[in-house]
C-alpha positions as CSV (number, residue, x, y, z in Angstrom):
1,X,-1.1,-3.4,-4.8
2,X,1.5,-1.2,-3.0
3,X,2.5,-0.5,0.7
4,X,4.2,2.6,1.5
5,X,5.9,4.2,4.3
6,X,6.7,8.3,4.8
7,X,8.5,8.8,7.6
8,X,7.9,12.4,8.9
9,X,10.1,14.5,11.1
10,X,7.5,16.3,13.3
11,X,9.8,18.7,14.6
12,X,9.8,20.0,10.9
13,X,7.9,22.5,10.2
14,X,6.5,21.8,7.1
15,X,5.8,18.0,8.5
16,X,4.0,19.8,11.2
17,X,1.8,22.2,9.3
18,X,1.0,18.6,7.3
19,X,0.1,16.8,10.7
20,X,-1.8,19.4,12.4
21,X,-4.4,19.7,9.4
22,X,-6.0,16.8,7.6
23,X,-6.8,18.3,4.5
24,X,-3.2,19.4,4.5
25,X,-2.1,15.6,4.8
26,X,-4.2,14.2,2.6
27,X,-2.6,17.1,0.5
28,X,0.7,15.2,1.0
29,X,-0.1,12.0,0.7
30,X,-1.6,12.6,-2.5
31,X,1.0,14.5,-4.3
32,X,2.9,11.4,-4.7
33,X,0.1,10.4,-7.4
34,X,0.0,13.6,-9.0
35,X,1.2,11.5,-12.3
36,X,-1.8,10.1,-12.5
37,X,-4.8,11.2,-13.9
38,X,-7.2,9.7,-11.5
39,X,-5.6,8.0,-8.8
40,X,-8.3,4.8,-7.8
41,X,-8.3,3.7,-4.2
42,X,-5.3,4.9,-2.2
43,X,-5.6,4.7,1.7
44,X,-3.5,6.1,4.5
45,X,-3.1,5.7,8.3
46,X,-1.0,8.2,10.8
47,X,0.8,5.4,13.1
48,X,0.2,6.5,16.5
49,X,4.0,5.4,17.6
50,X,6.7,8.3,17.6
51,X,10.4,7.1,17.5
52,X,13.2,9.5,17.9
53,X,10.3,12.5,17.0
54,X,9.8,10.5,13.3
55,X,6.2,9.8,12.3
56,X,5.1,6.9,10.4
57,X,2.5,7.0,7.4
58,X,1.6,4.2,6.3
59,X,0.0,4.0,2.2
60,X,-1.5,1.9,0.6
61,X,-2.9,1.9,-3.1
62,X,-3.7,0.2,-6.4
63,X,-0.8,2.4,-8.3
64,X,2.9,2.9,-7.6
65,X,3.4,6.1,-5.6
66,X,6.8,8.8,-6.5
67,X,7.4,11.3,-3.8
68,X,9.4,14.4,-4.4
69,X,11.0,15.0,-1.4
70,X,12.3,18.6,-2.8
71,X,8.7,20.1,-2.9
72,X,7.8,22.7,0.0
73,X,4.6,20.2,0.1
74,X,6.7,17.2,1.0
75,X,10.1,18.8,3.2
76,X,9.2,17.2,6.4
77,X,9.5,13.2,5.0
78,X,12.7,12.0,5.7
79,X,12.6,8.4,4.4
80,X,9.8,6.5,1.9
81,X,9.4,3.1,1.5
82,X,7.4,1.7,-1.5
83,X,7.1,-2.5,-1.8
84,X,4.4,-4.6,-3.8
85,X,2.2,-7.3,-2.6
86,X,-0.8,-9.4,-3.6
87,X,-2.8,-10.2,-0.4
88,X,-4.3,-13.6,-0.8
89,X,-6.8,-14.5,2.2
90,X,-8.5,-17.9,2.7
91,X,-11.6,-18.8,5.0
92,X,-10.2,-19.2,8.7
93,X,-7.4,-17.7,8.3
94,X,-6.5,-15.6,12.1
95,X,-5.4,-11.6,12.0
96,X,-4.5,-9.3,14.4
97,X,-5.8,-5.8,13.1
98,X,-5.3,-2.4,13.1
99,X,-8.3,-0.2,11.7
100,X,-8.7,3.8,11.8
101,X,-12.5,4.7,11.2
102,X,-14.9,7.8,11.2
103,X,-17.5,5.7,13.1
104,X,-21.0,7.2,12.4
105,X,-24.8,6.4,12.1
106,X,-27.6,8.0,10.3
107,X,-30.5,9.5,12.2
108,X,-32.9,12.0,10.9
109,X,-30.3,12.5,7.5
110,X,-27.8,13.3,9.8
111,X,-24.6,11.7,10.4
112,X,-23.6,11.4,14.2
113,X,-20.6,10.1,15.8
114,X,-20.4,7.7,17.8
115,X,-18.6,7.8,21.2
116,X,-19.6,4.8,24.0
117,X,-17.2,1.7,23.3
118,X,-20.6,-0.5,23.6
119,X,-21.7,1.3,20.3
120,X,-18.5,1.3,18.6
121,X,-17.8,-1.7,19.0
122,X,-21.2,-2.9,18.2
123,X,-20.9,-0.8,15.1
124,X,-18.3,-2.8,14.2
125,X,-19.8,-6.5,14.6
126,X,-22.7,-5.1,12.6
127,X,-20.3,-5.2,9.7
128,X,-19.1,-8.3,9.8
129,X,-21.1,-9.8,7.3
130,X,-20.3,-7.2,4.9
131,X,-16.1,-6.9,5.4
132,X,-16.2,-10.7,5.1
133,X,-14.9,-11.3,8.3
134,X,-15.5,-11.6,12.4
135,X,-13.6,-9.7,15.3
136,X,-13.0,-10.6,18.4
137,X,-10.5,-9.2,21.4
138,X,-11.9,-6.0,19.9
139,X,-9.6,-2.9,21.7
140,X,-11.4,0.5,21.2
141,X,-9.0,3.6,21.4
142,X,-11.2,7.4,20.9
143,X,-8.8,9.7,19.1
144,X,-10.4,12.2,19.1
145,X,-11.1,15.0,16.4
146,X,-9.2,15.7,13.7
147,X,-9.6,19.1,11.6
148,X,-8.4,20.6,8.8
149,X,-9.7,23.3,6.7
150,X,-10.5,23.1,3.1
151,X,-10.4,26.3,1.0
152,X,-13.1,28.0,3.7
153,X,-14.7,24.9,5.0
154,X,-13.5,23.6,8.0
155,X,-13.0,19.5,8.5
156,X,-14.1,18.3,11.8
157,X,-14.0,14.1,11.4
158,X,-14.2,12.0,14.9
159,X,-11.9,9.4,14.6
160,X,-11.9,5.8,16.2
161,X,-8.8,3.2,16.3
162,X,-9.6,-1.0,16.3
163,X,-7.2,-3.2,17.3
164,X,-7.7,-7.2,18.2
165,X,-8.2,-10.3,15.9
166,X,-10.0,-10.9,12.9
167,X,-11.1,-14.2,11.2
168,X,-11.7,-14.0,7.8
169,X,-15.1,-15.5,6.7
170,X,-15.9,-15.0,3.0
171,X,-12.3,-14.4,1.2
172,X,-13.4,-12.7,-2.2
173,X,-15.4,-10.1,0.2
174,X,-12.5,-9.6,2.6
175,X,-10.2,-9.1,-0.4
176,X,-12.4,-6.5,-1.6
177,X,-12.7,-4.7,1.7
178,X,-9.0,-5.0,2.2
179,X,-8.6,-3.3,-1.1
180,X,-11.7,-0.3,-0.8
181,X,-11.2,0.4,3.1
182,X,-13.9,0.5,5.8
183,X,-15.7,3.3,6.3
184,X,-16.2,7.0,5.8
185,X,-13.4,9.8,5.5
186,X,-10.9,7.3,3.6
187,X,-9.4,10.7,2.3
188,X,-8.6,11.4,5.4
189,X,-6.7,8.9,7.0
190,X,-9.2,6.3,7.8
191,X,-10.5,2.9,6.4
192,X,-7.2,1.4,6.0
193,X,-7.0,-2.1,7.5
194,X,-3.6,-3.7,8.6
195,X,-2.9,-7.5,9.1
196,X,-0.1,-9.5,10.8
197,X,-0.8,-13.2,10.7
198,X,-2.1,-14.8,14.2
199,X,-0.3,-17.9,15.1
């Protein structure tokens, strides 16, 4: 598995043009697979942190990632950072977590988003048994919309940031969540879950 980092100057244009449309991002974020047929499983988060007007996108994926930086696509990343790792999780092991998810629930065969941080978190703890894990100290940030537009069709995806402490439960499960993301819109910058060990 691989970990990434693109560091974006926003006050490029091209990086901003990227950042202001999620289809265009996913666009970016992408291209650096382009030598693969079928790229399998690759997530991505925008960092909400802005240092020194650089952006942070954080990537992670089964393959090994190449950026070209000389593209018109790809002119706004300024640095790129590519390391490999092999997660290993065990039962009771302590997290803190950051998670970036389309939170929705089916009603009538329609998806609706979610908005009170009762529900969302609730919606949350209601996957527990699936992710292989249990939260607590949950923090629940609203993003907000983000939109893009894709050939006509315009993208309109509610987006929800995590943050708190996990406990992992079931380790096979959790490894395979880890590695598939939670969640809908992973093409678009949500599912991808980030660990730092809790002491």
């Amino acid at each position: 598995m691989y970990l990434s980092q693109l560091i974006l100057d926003r006050m490029n244009k091209q990086a901003m043009r990227s950042l202001s449309d999620i289809y265009r991002l996913h666009q970016l974020v992408m291209s650096g697979f382009s030598a693969y047929n079928q790229p399998y499983r690759v997530l991505f988060r925008v960092e909400p942190e802005i240092h020194e007007n650089n952006i942070k996108i954080l990537v992670q994926s089964t393959l090994k990632p190449a950026w070209n930086t000389t593209s018109e696509r790809t002119k706004g990343i300024v640095k790129i950072g590519t390391k490999e790792f092999f997660p290993q999780f065990r039962c009771g092991n302590l997290y803190r977590f950051r998670l970036r998810v389309n939170p929705v629930i089916r009603r009538n065969g329609k998806r609706l988003g979610l908005i009170r941080d009762d529900a969302l978190v609730d919606w949350l703890k209601k996957k527990e048994e699936q992710i292989g894990a249990s939260f607590s100290s949950v923090l629940v940030i609203d993003e907000g919309y983000f939109t893009g537009i894709r050939e006509k069709d315009r993208i309109n995806i509610k987006m929800v940031r995590f943050e708190g402490i996990l406990k992992v439960i079931d380790p096979n499960r959790f490894y395979e969540t880890f590695n598939h993301g939670i969640g809908h819109a992973k093409g678009f910058g949500c599912g991808l879950l980030s660990l730092a060990r809790e002491a």
